[in-house]
VEXPA-877321 format. One record per residue (C-alpha): x, y, z; residue in three letters. Coordinates in steps of 0.02 Angstrom, whole numbers, plus 50000, padded with zeros to 5 digits. Example, Ala and Ser with C-alpha at 12.3 -4.5 7.8 and 13.67 -1.06 7.14 Angstrom:
BEGIN
506154977550390ALA506844994750357SER
end
This chain:
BEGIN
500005000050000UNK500545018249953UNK499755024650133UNK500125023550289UNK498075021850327UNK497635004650326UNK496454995850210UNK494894992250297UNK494014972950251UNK491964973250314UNK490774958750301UNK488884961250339UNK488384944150387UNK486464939550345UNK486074943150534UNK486694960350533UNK488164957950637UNK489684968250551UNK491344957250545UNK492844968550504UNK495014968150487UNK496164981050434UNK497864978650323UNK499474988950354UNK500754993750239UNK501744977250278UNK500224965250221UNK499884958750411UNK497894960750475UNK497224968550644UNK495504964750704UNK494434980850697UNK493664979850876UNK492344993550855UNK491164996550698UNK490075011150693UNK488405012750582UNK488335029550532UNK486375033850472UNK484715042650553UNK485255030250703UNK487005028550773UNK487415010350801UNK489055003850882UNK489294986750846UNK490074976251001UNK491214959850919UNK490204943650978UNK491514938151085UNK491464953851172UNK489714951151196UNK489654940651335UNK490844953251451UNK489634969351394UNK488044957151433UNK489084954651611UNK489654970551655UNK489244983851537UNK489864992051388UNK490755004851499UNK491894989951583UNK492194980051422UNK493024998551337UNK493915000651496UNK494674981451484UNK495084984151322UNK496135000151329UNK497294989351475UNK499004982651416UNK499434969351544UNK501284960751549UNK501844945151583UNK503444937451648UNK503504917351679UNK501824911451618UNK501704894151650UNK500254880351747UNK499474894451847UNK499674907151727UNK498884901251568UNK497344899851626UNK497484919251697UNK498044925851527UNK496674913151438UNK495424923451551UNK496034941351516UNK495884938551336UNK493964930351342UNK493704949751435UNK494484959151292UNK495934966251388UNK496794975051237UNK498584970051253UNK
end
């Protein structure tokens, strides 16, 4: 690509439900975690796996879990199962 901007790829599935990835410079793909619908209605889309944590504890705590970068050091028996968790709740990174 001639742009630092990436491509944007969007699906509307026959339910409605938005499925979305972007494409940098380099060829490599990023999920697009948030899809607006821009018309006489504002729609946000929230990605079905997200779903589940919204349905939980709001829309308010899923965007805060996903702006969190969370590090690491010696994951092993214990710790899969931790970082296995934070991902189902969307923490970003």
């Amino acid at each position: 690509m001639d742009t630092d901007f990436p491509g944007i790829i969007a699906i509307m599935l026959p339910d409605g439900r938005i499925m979305a990835r972007a494409v940098n410079r380099d060829g490599n793909f990023t999920e697009v975690t948030s899809v607006s619908v821009v018309g006489p209605d504002m729609n946000e889309e929230i990605p079905e796996y997200k779903m589940r944590t919204a349905q939980t504890f709001g829309k308010g705590t899923t965007e805060k879990l996903s702006s969190l970068s969370i590090g690491f050091v010696g994951v092993s028996g214990t710790g899969i199962p931790v970082v296995e968790q934070l991902h189902r709740l969307s923490v970003g990174e």
